[in-house]
TORKOL-4160 file (C-alpha; in steps of 0.2 Angstrom, whole numbers, padded with zeros to 4 digits, m for minus):
161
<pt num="1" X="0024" Y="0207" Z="m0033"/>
<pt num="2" X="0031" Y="0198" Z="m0017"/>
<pt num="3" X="0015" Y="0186" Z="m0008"/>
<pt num="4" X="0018" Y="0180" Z="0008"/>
<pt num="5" X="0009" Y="0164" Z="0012"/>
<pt num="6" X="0005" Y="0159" Z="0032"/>
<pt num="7" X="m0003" Y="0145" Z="0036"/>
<pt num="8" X="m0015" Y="0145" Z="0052"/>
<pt num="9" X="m0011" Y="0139" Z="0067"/>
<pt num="10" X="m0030" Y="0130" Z="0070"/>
<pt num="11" X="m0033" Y="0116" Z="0065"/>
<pt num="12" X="m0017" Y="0105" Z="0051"/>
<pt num="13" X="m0012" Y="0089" Z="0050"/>
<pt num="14" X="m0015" Y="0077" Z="0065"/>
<pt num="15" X="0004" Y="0079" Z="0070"/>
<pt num="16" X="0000" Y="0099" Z="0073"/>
<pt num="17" X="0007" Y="0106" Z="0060"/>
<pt num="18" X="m0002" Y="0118" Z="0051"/>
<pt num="19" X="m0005" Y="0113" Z="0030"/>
<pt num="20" X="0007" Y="0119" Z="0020"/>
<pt num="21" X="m0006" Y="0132" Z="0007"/>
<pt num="22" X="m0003" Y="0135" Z="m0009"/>
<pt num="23" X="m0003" Y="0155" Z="m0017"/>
<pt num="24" X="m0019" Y="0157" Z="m0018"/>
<pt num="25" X="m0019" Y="0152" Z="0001"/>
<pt num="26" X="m0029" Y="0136" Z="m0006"/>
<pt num="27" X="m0026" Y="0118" Z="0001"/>
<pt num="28" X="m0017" Y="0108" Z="m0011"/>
<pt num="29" X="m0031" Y="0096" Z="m0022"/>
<pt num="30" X="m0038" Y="0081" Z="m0011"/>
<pt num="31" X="m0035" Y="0090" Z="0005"/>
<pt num="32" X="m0016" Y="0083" Z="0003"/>
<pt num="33" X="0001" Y="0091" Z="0008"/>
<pt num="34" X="0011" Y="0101" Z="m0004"/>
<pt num="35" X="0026" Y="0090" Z="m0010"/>
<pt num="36" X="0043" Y="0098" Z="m0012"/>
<pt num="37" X="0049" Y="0102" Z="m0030"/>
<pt num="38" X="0059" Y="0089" Z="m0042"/>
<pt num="39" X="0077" Y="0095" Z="m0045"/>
<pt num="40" X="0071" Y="0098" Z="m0064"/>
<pt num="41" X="0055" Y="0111" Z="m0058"/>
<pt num="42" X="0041" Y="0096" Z="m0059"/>
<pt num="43" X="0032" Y="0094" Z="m0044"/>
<pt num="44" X="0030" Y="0079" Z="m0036"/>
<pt num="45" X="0013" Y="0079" Z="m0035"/>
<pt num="46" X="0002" Y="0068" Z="m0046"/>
<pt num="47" X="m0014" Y="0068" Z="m0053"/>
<pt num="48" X="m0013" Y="0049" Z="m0056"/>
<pt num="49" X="m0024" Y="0038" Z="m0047"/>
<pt num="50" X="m0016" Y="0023" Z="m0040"/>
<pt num="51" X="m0018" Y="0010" Z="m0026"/>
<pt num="52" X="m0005" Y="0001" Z="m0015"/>
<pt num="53" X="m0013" Y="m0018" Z="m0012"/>
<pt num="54" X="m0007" Y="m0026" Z="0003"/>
<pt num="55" X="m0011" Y="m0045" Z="0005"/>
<pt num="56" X="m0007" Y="m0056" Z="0019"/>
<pt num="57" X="m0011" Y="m0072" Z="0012"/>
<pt num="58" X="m0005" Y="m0091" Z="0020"/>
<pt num="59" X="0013" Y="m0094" Z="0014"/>
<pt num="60" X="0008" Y="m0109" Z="0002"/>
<pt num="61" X="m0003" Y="m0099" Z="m0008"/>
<pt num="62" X="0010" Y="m0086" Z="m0013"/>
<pt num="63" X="0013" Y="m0095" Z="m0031"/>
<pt num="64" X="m0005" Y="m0095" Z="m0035"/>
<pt num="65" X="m0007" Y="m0077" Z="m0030"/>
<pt num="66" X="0010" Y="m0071" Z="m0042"/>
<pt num="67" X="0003" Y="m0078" Z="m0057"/>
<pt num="68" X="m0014" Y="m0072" Z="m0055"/>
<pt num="69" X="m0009" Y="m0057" Z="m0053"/>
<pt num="70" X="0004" Y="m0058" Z="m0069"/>
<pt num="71" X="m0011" Y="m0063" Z="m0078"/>
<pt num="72" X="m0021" Y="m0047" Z="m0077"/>
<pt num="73" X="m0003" Y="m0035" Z="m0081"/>
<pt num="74" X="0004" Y="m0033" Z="m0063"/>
<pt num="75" X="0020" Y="m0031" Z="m0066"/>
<pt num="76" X="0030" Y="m0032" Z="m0052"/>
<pt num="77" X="0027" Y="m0037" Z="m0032"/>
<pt num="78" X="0036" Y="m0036" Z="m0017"/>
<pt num="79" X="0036" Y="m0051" Z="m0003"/>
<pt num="80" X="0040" Y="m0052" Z="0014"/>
<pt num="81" X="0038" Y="m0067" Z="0027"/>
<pt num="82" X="0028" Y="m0060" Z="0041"/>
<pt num="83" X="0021" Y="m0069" Z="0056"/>
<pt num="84" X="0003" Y="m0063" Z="0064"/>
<pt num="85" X="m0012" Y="m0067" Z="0068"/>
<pt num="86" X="m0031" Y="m0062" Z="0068"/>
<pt num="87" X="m0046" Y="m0073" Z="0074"/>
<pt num="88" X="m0039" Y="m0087" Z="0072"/>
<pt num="89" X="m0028" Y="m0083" Z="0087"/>
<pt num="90" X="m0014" Y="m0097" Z="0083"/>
<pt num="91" X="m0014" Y="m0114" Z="0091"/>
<pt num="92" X="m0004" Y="m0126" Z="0103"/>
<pt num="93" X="0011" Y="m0137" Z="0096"/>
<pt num="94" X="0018" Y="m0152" Z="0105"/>
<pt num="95" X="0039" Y="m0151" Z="0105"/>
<pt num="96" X="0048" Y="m0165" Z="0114"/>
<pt num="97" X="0034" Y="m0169" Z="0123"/>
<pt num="98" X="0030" Y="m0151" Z="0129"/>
<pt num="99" X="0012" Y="m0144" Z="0122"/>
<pt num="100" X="0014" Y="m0124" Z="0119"/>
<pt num="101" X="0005" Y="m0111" Z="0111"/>
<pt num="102" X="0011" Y="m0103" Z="0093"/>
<pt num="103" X="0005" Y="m0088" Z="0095"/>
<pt num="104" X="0010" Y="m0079" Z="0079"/>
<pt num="105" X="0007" Y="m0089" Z="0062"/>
<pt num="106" X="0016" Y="m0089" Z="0046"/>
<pt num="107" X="0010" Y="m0077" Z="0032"/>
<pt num="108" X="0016" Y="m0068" Z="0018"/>
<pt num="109" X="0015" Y="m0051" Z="0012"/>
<pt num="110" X="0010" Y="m0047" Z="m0004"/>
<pt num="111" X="0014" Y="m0029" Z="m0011"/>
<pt num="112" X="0006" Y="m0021" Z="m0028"/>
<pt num="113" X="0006" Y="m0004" Z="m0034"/>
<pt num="114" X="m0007" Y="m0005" Z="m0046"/>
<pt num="115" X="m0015" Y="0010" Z="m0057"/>
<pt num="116" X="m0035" Y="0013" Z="m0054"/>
<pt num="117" X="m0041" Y="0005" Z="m0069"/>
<pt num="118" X="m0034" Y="m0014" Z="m0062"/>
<pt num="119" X="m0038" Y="m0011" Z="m0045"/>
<pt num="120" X="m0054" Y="m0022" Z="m0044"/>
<pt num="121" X="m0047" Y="m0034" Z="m0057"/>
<pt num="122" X="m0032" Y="m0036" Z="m0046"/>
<pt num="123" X="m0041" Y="m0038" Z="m0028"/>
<pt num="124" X="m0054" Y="m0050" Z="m0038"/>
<pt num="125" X="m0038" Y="m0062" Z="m0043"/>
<pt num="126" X="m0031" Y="m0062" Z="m0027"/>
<pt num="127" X="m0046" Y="m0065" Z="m0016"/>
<pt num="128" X="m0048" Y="m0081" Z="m0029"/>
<pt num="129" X="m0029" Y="m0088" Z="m0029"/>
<pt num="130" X="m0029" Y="m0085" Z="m0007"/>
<pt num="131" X="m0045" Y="m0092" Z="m0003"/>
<pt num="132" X="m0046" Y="m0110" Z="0005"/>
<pt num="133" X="m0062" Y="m0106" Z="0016"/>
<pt num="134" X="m0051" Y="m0109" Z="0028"/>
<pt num="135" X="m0049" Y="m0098" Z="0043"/>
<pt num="136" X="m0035" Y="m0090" Z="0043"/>
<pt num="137" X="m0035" Y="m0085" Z="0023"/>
<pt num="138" X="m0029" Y="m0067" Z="0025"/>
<pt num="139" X="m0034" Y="m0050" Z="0023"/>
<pt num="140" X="m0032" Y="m0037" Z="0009"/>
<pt num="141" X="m0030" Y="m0019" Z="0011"/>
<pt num="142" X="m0030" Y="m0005" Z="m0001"/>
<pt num="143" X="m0020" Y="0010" Z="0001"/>
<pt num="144" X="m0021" Y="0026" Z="m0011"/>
<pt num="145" X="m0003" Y="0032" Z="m0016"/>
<pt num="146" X="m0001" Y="0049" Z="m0019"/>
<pt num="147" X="0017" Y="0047" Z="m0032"/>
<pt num="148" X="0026" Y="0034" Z="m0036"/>
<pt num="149" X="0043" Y="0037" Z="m0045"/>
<pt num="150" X="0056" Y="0027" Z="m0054"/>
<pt num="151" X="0074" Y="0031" Z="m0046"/>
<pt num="152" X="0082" Y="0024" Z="m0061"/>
<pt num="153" X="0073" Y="0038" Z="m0073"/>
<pt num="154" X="0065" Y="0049" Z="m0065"/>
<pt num="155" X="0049" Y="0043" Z="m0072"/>
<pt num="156" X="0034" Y="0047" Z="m0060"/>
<pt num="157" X="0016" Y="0043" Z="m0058"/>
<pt num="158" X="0007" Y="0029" Z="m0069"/>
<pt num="159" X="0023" Y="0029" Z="m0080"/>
<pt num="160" X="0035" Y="0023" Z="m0066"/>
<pt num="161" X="0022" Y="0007" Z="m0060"/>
């Protein structure tokens, strides 16, 4: 038996397109787009919960922050230097006798796929090794992930964190 799926036209995804429906003409779980098929059948989509934790944190905190996060089993992170700025809005340097503004600060990212079961733990550690009551401490955000997977292996979901 031949079904023919078409999507409607009202409505979709914020860029317009309509969502790609399943054969029972079902939204895929979690209101999220179908994902393409793996070369080996599997689909791409997970039923493993995990979280992408973003920190911004001051530069000399980053230390702290990596083994705190060690300690409760994240096992791998990803850093960039980043400038910005929040309230605290920069402030004015004085170079060769010149006073200017700085208006974007030194910060560093701090990148963790972690699984559900360590998000809390995770967030707790970093708010701990960041903090200096200081303005200017950072921010943490926390991102759902819909797959991960491992290049190397194939691995997917949980397994590939």
């Amino acid at each position: 038996m031949d079904v023919a799926v078409t999507a409607p036209r009202t409505g979709g995804t914020p860029s317009g397109e309509a969502p790609l429906l399943g054969v029972s003409g079902e939204l895929p779980k979690a209101g999220r787009k179908a994902n393409a098929s793996h070369a080996n059948g599997l689909s791409h989509y997970s039923e493993d919960f995990m979280k992408l934790i973003t920190a911004i944190i001051k530069p000399f905190k980053l230390d702290e922050a990596r083994e705190a996060l060690s300690a409760i089993g994240v096992s791998g992170i990803t850093v960039t230097e980043v400038k910005g700025f929040g309230r605290q809005k920069g402030h004015t340097e004085l170079y060769r006798g010149a006073e200017y503004v700085v208006d974007f600060l030194p910060k560093v990212k701090i990148e963790a796929a972690v699984s559900d079961d360590i998000v809390d733990q995770a967030i707790e550690a970093l708010e701990r090794a960041a903090r200096t009551g200081k303005i200017g401490d950072g921010k943490i955000f926390v991102t759902p992930i819909e797959q991960v997977i491992r290049i190397r292996t194939g691995e997917t979901g949980a397994d590939a964190l």
